[in-house]
N, C-alpha and C positions, 0 to 999 in steps of 0.2 A: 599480505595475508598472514606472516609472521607473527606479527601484533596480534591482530582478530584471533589467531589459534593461542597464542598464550596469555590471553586475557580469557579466553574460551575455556580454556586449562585451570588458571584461576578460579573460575566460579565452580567448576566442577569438583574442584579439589575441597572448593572452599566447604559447601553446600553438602559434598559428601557422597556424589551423585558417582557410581559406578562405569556407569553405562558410555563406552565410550562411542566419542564423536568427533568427526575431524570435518574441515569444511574444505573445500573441494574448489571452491570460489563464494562470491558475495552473493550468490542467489542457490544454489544448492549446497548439501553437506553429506558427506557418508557416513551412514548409521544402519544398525545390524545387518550388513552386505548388501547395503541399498544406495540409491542415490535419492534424497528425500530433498524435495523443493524445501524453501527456508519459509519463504511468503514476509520478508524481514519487515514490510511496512508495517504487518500487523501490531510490531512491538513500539513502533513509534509510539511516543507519549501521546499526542494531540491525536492520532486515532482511537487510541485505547478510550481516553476522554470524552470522543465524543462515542462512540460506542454506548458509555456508561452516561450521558446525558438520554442517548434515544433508547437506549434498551433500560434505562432506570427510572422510567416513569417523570423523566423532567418534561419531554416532549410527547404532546399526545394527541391523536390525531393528522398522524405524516401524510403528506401530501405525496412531495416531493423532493427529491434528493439531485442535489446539482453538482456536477465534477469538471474540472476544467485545468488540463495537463499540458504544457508544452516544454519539448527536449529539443536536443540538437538536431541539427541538420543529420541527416543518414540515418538515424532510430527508426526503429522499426513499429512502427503504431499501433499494431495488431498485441505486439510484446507488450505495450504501454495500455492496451485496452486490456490485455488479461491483469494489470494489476490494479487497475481502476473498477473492473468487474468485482475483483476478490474483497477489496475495502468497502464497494457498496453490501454486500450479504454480510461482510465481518460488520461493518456498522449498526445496518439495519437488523440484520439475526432475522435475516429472509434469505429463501434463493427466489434466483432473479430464473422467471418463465419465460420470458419471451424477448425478441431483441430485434430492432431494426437498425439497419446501418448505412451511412454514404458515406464515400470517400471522394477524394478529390486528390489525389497526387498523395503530398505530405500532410494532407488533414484526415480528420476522422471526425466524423459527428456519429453518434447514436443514442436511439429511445429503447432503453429496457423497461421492462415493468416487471418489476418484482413481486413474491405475493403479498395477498391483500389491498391488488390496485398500485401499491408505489410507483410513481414511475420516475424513472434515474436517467438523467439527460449527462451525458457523457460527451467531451467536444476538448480532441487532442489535435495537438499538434508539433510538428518535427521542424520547427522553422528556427529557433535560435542557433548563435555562431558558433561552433566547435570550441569546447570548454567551458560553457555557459552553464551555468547551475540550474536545473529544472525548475519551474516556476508550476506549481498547483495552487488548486483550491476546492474545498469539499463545505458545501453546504447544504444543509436539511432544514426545511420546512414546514412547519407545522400549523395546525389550529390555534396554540400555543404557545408561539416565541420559534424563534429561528436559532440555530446553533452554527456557527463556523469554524474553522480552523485560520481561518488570518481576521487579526485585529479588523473592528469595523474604518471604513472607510480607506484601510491601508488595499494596496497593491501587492506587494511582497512580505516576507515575514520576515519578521523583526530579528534580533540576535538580544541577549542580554546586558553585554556590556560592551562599551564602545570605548576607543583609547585611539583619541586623534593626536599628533603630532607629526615629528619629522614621516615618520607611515604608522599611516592610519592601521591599527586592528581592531577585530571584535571577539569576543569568547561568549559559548554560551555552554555551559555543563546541562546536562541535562537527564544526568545517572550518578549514584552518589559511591557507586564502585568503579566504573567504568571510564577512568580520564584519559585524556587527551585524546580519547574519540571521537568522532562527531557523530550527532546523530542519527546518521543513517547508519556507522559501521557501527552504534551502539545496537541498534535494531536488530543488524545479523549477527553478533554474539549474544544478545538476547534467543534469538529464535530457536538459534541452533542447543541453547541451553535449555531452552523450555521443552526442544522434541527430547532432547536427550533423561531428562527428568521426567516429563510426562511417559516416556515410550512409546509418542505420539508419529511412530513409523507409519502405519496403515489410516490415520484418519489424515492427516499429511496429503499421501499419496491422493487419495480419494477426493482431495480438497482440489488437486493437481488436477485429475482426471476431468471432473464438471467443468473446470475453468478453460481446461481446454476443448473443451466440447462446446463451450460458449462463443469463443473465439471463433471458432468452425463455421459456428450458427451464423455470426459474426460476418464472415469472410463471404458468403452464400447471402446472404442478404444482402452486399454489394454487387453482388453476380448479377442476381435476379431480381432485384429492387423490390421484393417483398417481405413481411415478415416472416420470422421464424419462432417458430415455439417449439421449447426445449422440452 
């Protein structure tokens, strides 16, 4: 967390930004005597991207939006379906109304429908070996062309540059301030920079609050095997 705070210090300094903000861990940060969620995926490159393919008029006529998350063994799935909820409304720039859910031990399958009809097919899972890198994939559907976030016909996503030998590495920069990060710790020194700049404390929160109200809805629709609208 070292690093993440004086890289965080950096932009801050850099940009001129007053407002101070410390990070607390890699999913929340303290800002004006609060504890304010970070939501770090939001800043990922390949969301924001597609974001600006569905909300810039590339795609038109959405159908459906597909998400497919699997983490380690012992994750907590409900944790991993509040971040898959938050990407589908950050994507689409819809909130999602209604939600049905099953679980089965370490999976999670559910059908949300966002408004204007979308419906966002959601299907986690907690099954890979302890220290195994998350494996997603997010794609949207249209009348129009399809959009994804991993190359066509790949499995996993790519790194940019590969350097095989005695041990093999790979590098991929993907912030032209931010080195030796990786892209997920670029996301939460991103986030926590953008609430600190925006003074984006109370719409944060608020964002926090729906999300976990979904989750809820979420959990209750496992219960009772019906749906729920928010």
């Amino acid at each position: 967390m070292k690093m993440l705070q004086e890289k965080l210090a950096f932009l801050l300094n850099k940009y001129s930004v007053e407002a101070p903000i410390a990070l607390k861990d890699r999913k929340t940060a303290v800002f004006d005597g609060a504890e304010i969620p970070l939501l770090s995926h939001r800043a990922e490159r390949r969301f924001i991207e597609l974001k600006n393919i569905v909300q810039g008029g590339t795609l038109q006529g959405i159908s459906v939006m597909r998400v497919a998350r699997i983490v380690e063994k012992g994750a907590d799935i409900f944790e991993e379906l509040y971040r898959e909820l938050d990407l589908c409304q950050f994507i689409l720039g819809r909130k999602i109304i209604a939600i049905t859910a099953m679980q089965n031990e370490n999976t999670l399958n559910v059908i949300a429908t966002a408004e204007d009809q979308i419906v966002c097919t959601l299907e986690i899972a907690a099954t890979l070996a302890k220290g195994e890198i998350p494996k997603d994939k997010h794609e949207i559907i249209s009348q129009r062309g399809i959009a994804c976030d991993v190359v066509v016909d790949a499995q996993l996503k790519q790194d940019s540059i590969y350097l095989f030998g005695a041990e093999n590495q790979k590098y991929t920069d993907v912030d032209f301030e931010l080195y030796e990060l990786s892209a997920e710790e670029i996301a939460v020194v991103r986030s926590a920079f953008a609430i600190a700049q925006k003074k984006a404390k109370d719409e944060m929160i608020a964002i926090d609050q729906r999300l976990t109200l979904l989750v809820e809805k979420a959990k209750k629709s496992v219960q009772t095997g019906e749906r729920q609208v928010v």
